[in-house]
C-alpha positions in Angstrom: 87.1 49.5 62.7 90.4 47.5 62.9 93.8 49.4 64.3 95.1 48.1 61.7 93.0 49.2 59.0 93.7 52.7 60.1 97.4 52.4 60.3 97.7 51.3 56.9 95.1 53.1 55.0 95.9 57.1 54.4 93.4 60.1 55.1 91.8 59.3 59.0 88.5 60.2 60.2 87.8 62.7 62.6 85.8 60.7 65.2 84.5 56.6 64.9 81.5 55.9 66.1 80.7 52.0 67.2 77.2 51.2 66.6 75.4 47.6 67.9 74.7 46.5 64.1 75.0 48.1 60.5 73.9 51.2 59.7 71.7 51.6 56.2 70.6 55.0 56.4 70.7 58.5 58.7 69.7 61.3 59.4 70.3 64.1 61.3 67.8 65.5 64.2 68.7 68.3 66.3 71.8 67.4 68.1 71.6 63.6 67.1 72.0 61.5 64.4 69.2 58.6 63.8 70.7 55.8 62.1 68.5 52.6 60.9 69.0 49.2 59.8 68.8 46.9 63.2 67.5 43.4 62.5 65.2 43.7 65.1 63.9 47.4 64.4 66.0 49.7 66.7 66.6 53.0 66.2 70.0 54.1 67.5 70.5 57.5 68.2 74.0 59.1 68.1 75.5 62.3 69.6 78.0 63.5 67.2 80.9 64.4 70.2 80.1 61.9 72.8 79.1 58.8 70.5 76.2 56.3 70.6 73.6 57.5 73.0 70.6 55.5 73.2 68.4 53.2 71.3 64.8 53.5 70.7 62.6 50.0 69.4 59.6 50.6 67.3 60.0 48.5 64.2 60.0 44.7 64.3 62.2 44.3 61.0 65.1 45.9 59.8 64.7 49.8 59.6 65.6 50.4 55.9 65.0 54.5 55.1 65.0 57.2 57.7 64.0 60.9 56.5 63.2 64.3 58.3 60.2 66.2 57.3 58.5 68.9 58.8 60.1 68.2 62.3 59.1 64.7 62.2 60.8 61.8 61.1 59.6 59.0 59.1 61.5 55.8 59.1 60.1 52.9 57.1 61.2 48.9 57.3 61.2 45.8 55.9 58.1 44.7 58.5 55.9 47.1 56.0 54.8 49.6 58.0 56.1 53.2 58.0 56.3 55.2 61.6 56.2 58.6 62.3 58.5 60.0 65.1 58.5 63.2 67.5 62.2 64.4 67.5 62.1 65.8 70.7 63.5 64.1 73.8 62.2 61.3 74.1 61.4 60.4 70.8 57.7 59.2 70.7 56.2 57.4 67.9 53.3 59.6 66.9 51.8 57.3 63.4 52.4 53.9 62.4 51.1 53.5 58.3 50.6 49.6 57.3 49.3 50.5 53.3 52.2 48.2 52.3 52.1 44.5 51.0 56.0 44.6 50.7 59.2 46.3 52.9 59.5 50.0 52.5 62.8 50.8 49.7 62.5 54.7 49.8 60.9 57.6 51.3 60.8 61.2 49.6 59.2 64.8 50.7 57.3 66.8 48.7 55.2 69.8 49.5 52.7 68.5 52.2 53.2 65.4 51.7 55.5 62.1 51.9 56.1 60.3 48.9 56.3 56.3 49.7 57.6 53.0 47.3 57.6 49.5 48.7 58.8 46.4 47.0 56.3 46.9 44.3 55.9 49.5 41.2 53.2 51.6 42.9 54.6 55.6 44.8 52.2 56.3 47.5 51.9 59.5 49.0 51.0 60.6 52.9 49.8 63.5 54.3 52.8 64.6 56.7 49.5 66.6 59.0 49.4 64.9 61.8 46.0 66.5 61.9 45.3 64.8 58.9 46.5 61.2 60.7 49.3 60.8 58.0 46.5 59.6 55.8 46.9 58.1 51.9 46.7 61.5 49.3 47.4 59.2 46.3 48.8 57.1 44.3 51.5 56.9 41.3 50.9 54.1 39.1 53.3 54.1 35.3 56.1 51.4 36.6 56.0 48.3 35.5 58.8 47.0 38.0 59.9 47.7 41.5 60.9 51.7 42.1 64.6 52.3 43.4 64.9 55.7 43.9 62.6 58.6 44.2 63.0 62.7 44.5 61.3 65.5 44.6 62.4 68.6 42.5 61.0 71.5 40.5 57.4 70.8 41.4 57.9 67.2 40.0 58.4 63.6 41.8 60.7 62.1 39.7 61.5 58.2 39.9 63.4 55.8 38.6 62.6 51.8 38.5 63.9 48.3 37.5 61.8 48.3 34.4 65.1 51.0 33.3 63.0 54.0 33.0 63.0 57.3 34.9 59.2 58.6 35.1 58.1 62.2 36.2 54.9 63.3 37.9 53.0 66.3 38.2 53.5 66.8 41.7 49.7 68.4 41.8 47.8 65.3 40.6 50.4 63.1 40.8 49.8 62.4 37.0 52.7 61.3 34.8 54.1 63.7 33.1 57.3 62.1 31.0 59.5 58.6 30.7 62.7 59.0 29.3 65.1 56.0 29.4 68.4 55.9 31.5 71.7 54.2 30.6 71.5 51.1 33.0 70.0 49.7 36.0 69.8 52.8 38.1 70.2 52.6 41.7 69.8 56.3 42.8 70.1 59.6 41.5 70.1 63.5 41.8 68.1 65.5 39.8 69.4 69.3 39.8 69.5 71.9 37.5 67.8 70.1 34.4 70.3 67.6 35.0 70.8 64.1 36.1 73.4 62.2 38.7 72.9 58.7 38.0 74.6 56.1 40.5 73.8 52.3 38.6 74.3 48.6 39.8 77.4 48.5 38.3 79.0 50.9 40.1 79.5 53.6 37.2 77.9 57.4 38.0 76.9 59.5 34.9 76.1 63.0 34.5 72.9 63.2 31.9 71.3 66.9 30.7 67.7 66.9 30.3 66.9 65.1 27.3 69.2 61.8 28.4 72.9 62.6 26.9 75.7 61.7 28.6 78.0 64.7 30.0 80.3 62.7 32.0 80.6 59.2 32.9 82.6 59.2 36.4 84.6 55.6 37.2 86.0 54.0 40.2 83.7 52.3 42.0 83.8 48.6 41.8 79.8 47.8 43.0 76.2 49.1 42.7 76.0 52.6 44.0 74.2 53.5 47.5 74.2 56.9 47.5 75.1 60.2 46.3 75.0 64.0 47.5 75.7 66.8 45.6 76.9 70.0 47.2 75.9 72.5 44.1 77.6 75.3 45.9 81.1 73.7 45.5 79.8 71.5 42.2 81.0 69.1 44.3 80.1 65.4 44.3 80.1 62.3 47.4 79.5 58.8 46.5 79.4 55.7 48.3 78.8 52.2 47.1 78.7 48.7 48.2 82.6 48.3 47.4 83.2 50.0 51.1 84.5 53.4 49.5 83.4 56.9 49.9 84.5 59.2 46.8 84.8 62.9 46.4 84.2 64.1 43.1 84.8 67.9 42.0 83.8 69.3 38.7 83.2 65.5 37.5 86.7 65.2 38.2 87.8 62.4 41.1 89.8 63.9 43.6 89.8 62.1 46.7 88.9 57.9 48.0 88.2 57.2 51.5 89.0 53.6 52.2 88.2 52.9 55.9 85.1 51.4 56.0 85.3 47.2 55.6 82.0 46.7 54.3 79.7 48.2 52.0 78.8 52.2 52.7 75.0 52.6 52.5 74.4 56.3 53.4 76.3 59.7 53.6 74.9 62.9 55.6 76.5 66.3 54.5 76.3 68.4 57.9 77.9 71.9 58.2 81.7 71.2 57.6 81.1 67.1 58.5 80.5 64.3 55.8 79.0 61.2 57.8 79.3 58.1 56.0 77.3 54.7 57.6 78.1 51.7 56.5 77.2 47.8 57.1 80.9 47.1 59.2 79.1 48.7 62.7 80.8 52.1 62.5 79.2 56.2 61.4 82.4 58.3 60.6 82.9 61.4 60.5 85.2 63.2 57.9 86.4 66.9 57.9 85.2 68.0 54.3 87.6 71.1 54.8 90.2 68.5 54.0 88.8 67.8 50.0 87.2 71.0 49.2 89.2 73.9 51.1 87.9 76.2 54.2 84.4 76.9 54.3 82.7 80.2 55.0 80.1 81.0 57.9 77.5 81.7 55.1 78.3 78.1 53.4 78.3 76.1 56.9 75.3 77.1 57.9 73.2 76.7 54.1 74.6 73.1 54.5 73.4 73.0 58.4 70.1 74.5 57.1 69.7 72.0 54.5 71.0 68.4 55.6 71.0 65.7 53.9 67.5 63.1 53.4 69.3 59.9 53.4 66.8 57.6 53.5 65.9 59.5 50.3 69.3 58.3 49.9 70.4 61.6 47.6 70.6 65.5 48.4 71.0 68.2 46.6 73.0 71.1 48.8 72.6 75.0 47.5 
């Protein structure tokens, strides 16, 4: 991050940290955060006070989606293959999974299981038993084009696709249960409270209820959205998008821009009182979310350190 960039530009970060190549997801483990996107498949693992820390190769392609599960963490890449990881010191690949023809776009838990889309239409989902060897538990066919974002919420796996639908499946039988039809090209979204976050390819984020009507259309990013979290708590909102800017959002309302980052801004991770955001210009920074949304309580700290955010899911929802 230039000097200059931060003399000019308002509202400063609470730490930088330099990483060896951009950053398209993370994840917090423990007392690190995992961030993935390496041309050559590294992992690079970064202590929050003291910076990056080491660097662990396991992939041979970029590293694309990183999530933690059940004290393991799953990373999938564009060599087709999704690993599973020990978090403990040293970290240990423990599964490798080569079902895929195509890159991995998006990994998502669900009760027992990982839920898994390539480059293709088909969800596939894994054991996450290691005793079980991570094997295949099903598959999700309905889309008729590539998937781009995938949750699970409500005893449902919901997904959305380029073929402009949003599909949900019994998350049972893995059945579909319902296709209703979104606004526009949908990049990512939250599903909370019989409602809908959409971010789209055009940069535009709308609030939907249930049945597909538009609450709220929220405007100011210039390119396709990356990723959102919601904070439910503090009905607050984060968004970042190609354009290089992070946005706060409260009550649908914009009330804050964070313009550090020089290149697009692929992943946030809501942590305790700490918003991460990772981003394609080299750097994971840290912002004080004290300064947006006012002092936070004990009890509210640790609910958001008990529940951090999935990015390679690439959305959260925090209670």
């Amino acid at each position: 991050m230039s000097e200059n960039a931060l003399n000019i530009l308002g509202r400063k970060p609470k730490h930088q940290f330099k990483q060896r190549t951009r950053v398209l997801a993370i994840a917090q483990c423990g007392s690190v955060i995992v961030g993935g996107g390496s041309s050559d498949g590294e992992l690079a693992l970064t202590d929050p006070t003291q910076g990056l820390r080491e660097v662990v190769k396991g992939h041979e392609d970029s590293v694309s989606c990183v999530l933690l599960h059940e004290n393991r963490l799953w990373t999938g890449s564009e060599d087709k293959t999704v690993r599973v990881w020990l978090t403990t010191h040293p970290f240990t690949c423990v599964g490798v999974i080569r079902s895929f023809q195509a890159g991995i776009q998006r990994l998502a838990p669900g009760p027992g299981v990982v839920y898994v889309s390539d480059e293709s239409s088909k969800i596939m989902a894994f054991s996450a038993d290691p005793r079980r060897k991570f094997r295949k538990e099903g598959v999700c066919i309905g889309h008729s084009a590539p998937v781009t974002h995938l949750q699970y919420a409500e005893g449902r796996l919901w997904s959305s696709s380029l073929d402009r639908t949003f599909r949900s499946w019994d998350g049972r039988n893995r059945q579909l249960a319902c296709v209703s039809v979104p606004v526009e090209n949908t990049t990512v979204f939250i599903y909370h409270a019989e409602s809908f976050f959409i971010g789209t390819n055009s940069g535009c984020i709308y609030h939907l209820n249930s049945h597909g009507k538009i609450k709220a259309s929220l405007l100011g990013h210039k390119l396709s959205i990356r990723h959102l979290v919601y904070w439910a708590e503090k009905d607050t909102l984060f968004s970042c998008s190609r354009d290089g800017v992070v946005k706060i959002w409260m009550s649908r309302e914009l009330v804050e821009t964070l313009t550090f980052h020089e290149r697009s801004v692929n992943s946030l991770l809501l942590y305790g009182s700490t918003l991460y955001s990772a981003s394609s210009d080299k750097y994971i920074l840290a912002w004080d979310v004290t300064d947006f949304v006012g002092k936070l309580t004990p009890e509210e700290t640790d609910a958001v350190r008990e529940k951090p955010i999935a990015p390679s899911a690439n959305c959260c929802v925090v209670m």
